[in-house]
N, C-alpha and C positions, 0 to 999 in steps of 0.2 A: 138301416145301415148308413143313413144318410148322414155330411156334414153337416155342415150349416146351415150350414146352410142347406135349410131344405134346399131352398130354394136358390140363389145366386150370392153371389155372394150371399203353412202354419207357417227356420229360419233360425234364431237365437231361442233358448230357454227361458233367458231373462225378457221378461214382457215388460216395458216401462208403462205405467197404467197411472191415471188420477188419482188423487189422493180419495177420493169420494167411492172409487171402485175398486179399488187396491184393496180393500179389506173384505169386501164380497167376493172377488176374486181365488183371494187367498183362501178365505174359507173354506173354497169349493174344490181347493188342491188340495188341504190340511185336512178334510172331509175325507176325499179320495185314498191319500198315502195312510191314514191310519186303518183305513176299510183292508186296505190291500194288503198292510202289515200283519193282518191277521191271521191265523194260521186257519185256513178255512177248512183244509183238504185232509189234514190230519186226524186219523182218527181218534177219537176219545176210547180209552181203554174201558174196559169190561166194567172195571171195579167203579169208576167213576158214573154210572150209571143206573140206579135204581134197578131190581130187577124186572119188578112191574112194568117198567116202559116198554123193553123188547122193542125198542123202533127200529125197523128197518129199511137201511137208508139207502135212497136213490142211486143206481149207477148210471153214472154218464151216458153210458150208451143205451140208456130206457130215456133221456132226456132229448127229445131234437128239438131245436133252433133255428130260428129266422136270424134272428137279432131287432134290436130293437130299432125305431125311428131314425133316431137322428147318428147315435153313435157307433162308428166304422168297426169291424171286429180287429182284434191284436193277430188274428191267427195269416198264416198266409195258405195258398193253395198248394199239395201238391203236384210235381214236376210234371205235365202233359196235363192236368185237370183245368177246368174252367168253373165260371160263375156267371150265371146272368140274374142280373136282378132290377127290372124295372119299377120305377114309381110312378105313379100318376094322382096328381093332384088339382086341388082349387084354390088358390089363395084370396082367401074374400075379404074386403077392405069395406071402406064406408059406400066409394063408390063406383065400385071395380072387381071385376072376379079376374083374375089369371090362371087360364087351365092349362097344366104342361105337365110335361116328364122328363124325366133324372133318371137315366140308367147307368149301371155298372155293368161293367164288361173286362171280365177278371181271367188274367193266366196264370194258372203256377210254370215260370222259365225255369224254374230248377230249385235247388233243396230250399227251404228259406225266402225266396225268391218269389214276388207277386208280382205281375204289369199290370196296367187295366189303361180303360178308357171311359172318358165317361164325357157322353155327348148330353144337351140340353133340347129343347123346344118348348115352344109359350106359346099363346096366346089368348087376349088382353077382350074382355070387353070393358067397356067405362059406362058409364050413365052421363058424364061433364064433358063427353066430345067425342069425338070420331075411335071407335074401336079398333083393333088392328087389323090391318088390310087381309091378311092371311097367318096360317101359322108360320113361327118364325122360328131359326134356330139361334139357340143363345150360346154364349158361351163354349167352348168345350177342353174338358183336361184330360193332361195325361198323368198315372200315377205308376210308382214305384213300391215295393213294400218291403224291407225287408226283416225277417224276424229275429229277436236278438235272445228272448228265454220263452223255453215252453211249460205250461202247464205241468205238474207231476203231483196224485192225490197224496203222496206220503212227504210234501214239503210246500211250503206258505210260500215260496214264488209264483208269483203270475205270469203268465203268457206276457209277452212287452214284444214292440216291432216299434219301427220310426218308417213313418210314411211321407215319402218327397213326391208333388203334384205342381206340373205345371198347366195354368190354363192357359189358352189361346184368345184372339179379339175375334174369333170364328162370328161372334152375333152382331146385328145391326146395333150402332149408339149415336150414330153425328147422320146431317142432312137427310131428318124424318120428317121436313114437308110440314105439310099440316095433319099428318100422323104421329104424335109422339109415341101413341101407343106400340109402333111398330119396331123401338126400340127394349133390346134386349141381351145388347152386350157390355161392354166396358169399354173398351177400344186399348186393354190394356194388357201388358204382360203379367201374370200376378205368379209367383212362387211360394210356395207352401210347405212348412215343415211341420211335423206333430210326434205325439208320439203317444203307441196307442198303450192299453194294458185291458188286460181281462183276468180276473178269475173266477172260482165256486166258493159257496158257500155249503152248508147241510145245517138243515134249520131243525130246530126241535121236533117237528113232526115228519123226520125224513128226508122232506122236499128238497130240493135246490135251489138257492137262488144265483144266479149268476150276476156277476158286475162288470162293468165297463169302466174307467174313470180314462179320457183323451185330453191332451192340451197340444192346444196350435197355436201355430205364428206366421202371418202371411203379409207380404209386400210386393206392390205392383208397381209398376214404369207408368210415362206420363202418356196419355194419349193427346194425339191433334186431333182438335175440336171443330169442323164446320156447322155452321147454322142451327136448327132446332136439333137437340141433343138428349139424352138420356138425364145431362148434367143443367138440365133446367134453361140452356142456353135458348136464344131468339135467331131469326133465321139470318141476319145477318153476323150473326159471331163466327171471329176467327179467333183460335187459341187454341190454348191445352188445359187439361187437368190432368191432377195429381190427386190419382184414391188415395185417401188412407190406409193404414197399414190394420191388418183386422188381428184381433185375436179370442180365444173361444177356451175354456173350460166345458168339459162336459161329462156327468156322473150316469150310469145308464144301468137299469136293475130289470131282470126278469126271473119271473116265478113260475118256477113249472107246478101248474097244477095238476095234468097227467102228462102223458109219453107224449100225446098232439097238442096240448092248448095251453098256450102261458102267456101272461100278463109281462108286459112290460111299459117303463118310464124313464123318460128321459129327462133332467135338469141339466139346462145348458145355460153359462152364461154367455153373451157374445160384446163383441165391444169392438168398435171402428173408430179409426181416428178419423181426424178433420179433414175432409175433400175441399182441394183448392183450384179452381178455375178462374185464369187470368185470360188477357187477350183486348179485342178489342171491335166498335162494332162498325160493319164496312156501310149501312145503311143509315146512320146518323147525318142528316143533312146539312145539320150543322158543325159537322169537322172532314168537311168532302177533301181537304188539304192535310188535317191529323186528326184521324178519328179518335174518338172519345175510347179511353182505355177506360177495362172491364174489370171487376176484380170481385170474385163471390168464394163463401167461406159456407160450408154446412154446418159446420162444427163436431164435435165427436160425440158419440151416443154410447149407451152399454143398456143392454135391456136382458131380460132373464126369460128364456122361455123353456116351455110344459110342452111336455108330448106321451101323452099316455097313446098304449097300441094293445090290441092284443091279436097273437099269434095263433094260427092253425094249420100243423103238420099233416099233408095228407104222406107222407114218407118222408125219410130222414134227411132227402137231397131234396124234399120239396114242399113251401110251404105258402102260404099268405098271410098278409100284415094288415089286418085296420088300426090306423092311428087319426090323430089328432096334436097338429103343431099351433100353443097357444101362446101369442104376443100379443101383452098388456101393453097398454098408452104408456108414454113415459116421454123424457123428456129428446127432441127431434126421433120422436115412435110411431110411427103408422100403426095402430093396433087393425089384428090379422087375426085371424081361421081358418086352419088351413089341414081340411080333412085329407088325406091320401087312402090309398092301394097301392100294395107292395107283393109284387111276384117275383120269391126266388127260388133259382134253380143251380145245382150245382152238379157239374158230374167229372 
């Protein structure tokens, strides 16, 4: 059910993208709206049908659901119900593992109507320097959901909802010492709009596949910057950054193979724009009258990641998720591995 970001790190519709990813981007939308154009729910009439086949085809309510890895569901809760669904993961890097968790903490407030909350925690060992002092909390958001169409088996609309989240600068990011591992926030406001969609399918031998297809848009405020930082800064820097603005396609498919066990996959693209920290440094000896100004540029990235999982219902409100979040090298890519567990519950 997770965003993005699994791990840590939507606004307008229109995503202004590079001309280099514009077109994998789109693809992965143009992919999505014809998936969902389809009339999945309706049934095929008698005559259309071979008599030999007699297949007979899954009810929804013989199907239960986790969902998949990374992308959120379109549905919302109802009025007085809940959702808990935590993740626990390792994100394993060259040379680095980060073991933390991502929970969702979901209300249905009334018809249509989700809240939720969703706190973080990390920590970091390294092999290149000092590990983190303790576990740390990162991050935390609040999200709204509200649903705008529902599912119905005798017509090809999908389930759709638009989900607004705001995160907080709740985690450590500026004056980590000679710990930098002990950063794990932003120090920023970040808001977020998307909007989700889910529908079914019925596949030739009955089964169902279910589909997801999300697109977000997200932008944050600048943070001030003291000393060693999450933003690569040294300990005497004083300043700010400015994150980039992120955005994410994400196509998400599951196979029910029985009533408890089904396969799911995630393709997600994701894409940040360019982080900009200026400022200046207080400890340059040679500008004790005007210190020498700072000025660093990430530049912007777009990378494609894999998340296969597969699901096991021990009842219809409750299930578990092994997945696997995979990020290939690319260009400014930390390439990742990042197995999780996924406990939800809903009543």
């Amino acid at each position: 059910m997770m965003e993005i970001h699994l791990i840590r790190h939507c606004t307008h519709w229109t995503i202004a993208l590079p001309g280099k990813i514009r077109g994998l981007f789109g693809a992965l939308t143009v992919a999505g709206v014809l998936l969902l154009a389809v009339r999945p729910a309706k049934a095929q009439s008698s005559a259309s049908i071979p008599e030999v086949m007699h297949v007979e085809r899954e009810s929804l309510n013989d199907a239960w659901w986790i969902g998949p890895m990374l992308a959120p569901s379109a549905a919302t809760l109802p009025p007085g119900h809940f959702l808990i669904e935590p993740y626990f993961y390792d994100v394993s890097a060259s040379r680095s593992n980060t073991f933390g968790s991502l929970s969702y903490l979901l209300y249905g407030l009334r018809n249509k109507l989700t809240i939720g909350l969703i706190p973080t925690v990390d920590y970091e060992l390294t092999s290149n320097g000092p590990s983190s002092s303790m576990v740390e909390l990162g991050d935390a958001s609040l999200l709204v959901q509200y649903g705008l169409t529902q599912f119905h088996e005798s017509s090809w609309h999908p389930m759709t909802a638009i989900n607004v989240q705001e995160t907080f600068p709740t985690g450590r990011y500026d004056r980590l010492g000679n710990r930098p591992s002990d950063g794990f926030g932003s120090g920023s406001y970040t808001t977020a709009l998307a909007l989700y969609s889910q529908t079914y399918f019925w596949l030739p031998n009955g089964r169902i596949l279910r589909m997801r297809f999300n697109i977000s848009d997200a932008f944050s405020s600048n943070a001030d910057v003291q000393g060693v930082s999450v933003y690569g800064t040294d300990a005497g820097f004083r300043g700010n950054a400015k994150p980039g603005n992120t955005a994410y396609a994400d196509a998400a498919w599951e196979y029910s193979m029985t009533k408890r066990w089904v396969m799911a996959l995630d393709i997600e693209y994701h894409f940040e724009g360019n982080t900009s920290v200026t400022g200046y440094d207080t400890l340059d000896p040679s500008g004790l009258q005007n210190p020498s100004s700072i000025q660093m540029n990430s530049g912007s990235n777009g990378e494609v990641i894999f998340a296969p999982a597969i699901e096991y219902n021990w009842k219809s409100n409750l299930g578990v998720l092994l997945g696997t979040r995979i990020i290939e090298a690319g260009h400014n890519i930390t390439p990742s591995i990042t197995p999780a567990v996924a406990i939800n519950f809903v009543h």
